[in-house]
N, C-alpha and C positions, 0 to 999 in steps of 0.2 A: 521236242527234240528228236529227231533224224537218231535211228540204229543204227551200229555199223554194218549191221546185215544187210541192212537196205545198199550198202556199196556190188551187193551180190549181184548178178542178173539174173531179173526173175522174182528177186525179192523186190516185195514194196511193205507199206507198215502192218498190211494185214499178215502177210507172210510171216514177216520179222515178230509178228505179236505172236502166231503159231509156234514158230520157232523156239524162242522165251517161254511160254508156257509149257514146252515140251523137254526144258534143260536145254536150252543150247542158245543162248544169250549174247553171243560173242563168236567171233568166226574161229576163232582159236580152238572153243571149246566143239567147233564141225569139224574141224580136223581129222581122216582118219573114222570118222564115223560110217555109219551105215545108215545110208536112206530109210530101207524098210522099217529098221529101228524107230526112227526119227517120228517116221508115220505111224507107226502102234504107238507112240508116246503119246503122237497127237489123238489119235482117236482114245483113248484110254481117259487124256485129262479132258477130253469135250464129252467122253461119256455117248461117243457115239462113231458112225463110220463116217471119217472125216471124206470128202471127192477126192476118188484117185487123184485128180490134178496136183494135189500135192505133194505125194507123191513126187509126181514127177520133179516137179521142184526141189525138191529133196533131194533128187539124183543131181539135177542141174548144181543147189547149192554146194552140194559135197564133194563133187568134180571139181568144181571153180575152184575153192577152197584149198584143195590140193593138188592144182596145179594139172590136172590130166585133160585138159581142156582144147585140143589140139588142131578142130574143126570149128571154125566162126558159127557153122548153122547149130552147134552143140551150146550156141550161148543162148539159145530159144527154149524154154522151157516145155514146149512141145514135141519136141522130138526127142524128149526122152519117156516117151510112154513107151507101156511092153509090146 
C-alpha cells in the first residue's frame, strides 16, 4: 500500500519509510516542521550519517507541505541542497 507521503514530490517508498521511521508518518504530522530536525531524527534511528540528499528532501517535503512552494524548479529535490 502507497503512503500519503509518496503524494509529495521527491518522496517515493524509500523516502516515505525514512520519514515514518523518523516520526513523521503522515504529511500533517510535516507540517510546520524543520528539515534539519527531520534529518537528525533520520540519522539517530539508522544509527548512522544518513546522505545529505535527504536532507534535501526534507527541505523539499516541508516546503510542499506547507504551501511555500512558489518556483516549479523548487518541486526537484535537488535544488535544495546548501
Amino acid at each position: 500500500m502507497k503512503s500519503e507521503l509518496e503524494q509529495i514530490p521527491g518522496i517515493g517508498k524509500n523516502m516515505a519509510k525514512h520519514l515514518i521511521n523518523a516520526g513523521y508518518p503522515t504529511i500533517a504530522l510535516l507540517k510546520g516542521q524543520n528539515a534539519e530536525e527531520i534529518y537528525f531524527k533520520d540519522c539517530r534511528f539508522q544509527n548512522m550519517q544518513v546522505d545529505r540528499c535527504a536532507l534535501y528532501v526534507y527541505r523539499l517535503a516541508v516546503a510542499y507541505v506547507n504551501g511555500t512552494i512558489t518556483d516549479p524548479e523548487k518541486l526537484k529535490w535537488w535544488n535544495w541542497k546548501d
